[in-house]
C-alpha distance (Angstrom), angle and dihedral (degrees) to the residues before:
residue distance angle dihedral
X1 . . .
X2 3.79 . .
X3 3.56 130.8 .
X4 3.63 140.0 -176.4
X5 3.67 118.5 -114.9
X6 3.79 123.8 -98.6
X7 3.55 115.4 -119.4
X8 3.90 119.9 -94.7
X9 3.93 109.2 -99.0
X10 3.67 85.7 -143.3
X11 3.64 95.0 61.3
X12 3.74 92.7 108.2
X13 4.06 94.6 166.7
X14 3.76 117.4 135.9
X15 3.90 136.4 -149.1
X16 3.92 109.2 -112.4
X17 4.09 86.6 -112.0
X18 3.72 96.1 43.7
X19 4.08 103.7 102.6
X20 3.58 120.1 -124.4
X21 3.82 105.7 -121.9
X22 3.68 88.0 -156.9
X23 3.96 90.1 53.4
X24 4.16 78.8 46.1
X25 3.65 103.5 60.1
X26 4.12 93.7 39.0
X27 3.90 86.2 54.5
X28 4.00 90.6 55.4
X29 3.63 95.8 56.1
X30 3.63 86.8 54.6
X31 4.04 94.5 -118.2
X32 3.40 98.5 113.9
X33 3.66 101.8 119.0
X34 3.39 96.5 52.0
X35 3.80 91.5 40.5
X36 4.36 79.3 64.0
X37 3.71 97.6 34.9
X38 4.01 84.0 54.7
X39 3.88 88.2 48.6
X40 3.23 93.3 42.3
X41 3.60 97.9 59.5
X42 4.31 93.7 42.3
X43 3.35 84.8 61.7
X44 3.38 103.7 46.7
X45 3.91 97.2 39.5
X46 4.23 94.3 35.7
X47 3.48 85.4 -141.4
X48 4.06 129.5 77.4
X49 3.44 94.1 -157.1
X50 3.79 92.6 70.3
X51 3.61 82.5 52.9
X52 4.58 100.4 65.0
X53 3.75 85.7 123.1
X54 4.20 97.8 60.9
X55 3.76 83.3 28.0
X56 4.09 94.5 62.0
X57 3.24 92.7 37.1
X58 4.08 98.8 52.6
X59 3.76 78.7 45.9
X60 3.54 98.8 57.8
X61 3.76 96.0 42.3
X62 4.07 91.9 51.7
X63 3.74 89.2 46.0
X64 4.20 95.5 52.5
X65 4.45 85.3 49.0
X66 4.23 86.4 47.4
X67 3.80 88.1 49.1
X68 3.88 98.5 41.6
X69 3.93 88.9 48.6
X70 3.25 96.1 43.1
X71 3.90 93.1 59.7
X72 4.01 83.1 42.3
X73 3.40 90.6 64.7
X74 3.17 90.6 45.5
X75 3.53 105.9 55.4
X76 4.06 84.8 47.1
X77 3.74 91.2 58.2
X78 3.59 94.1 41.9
X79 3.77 95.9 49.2
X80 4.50 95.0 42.9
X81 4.08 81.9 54.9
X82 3.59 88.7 51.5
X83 4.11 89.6 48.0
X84 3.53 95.1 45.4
């Protein structure tokens, strides 16, 4: 009985039109460009710690989206309880 091997579940490789779902959910907090600026720099300097600046500043962005949906989510659950 022969059959054909299954494919490796660590071969992670994407088409070049297949979306990156990472690349998705950085674009919908709206930190995108600093997301690439960060990258950007890593790659060019082959070391993130010559890159604080784009670091900080990714930093700060994704911490402002956490806060405002946090508080989003909890206005939601505060105003279904009040529904209910």
């Amino acid at each position: 009985m022969t059959s054909t091997p299954s494919p490796s579940p660590h071969n992670r490789s994407r088409s070049e039109d297949e979306d990156d779902p990472v690349d998705g959910m950085i674009s919908r907090t709206g930190c995108a460009k600093l997301h690439h600026a960060l990258q950007d720099c890593m790659a060019e300097q082959q070391d993130w710690r010559k890159c604080q600046t784009e670091v900080q500043k990714f930093k700060e962005c994704m911490t402002t989206y956490q806060n405002t949906r946090k508080e989003q989510l909890l206005k939601q659950r505060t105003s279904a309880t009040q529904s209910a």
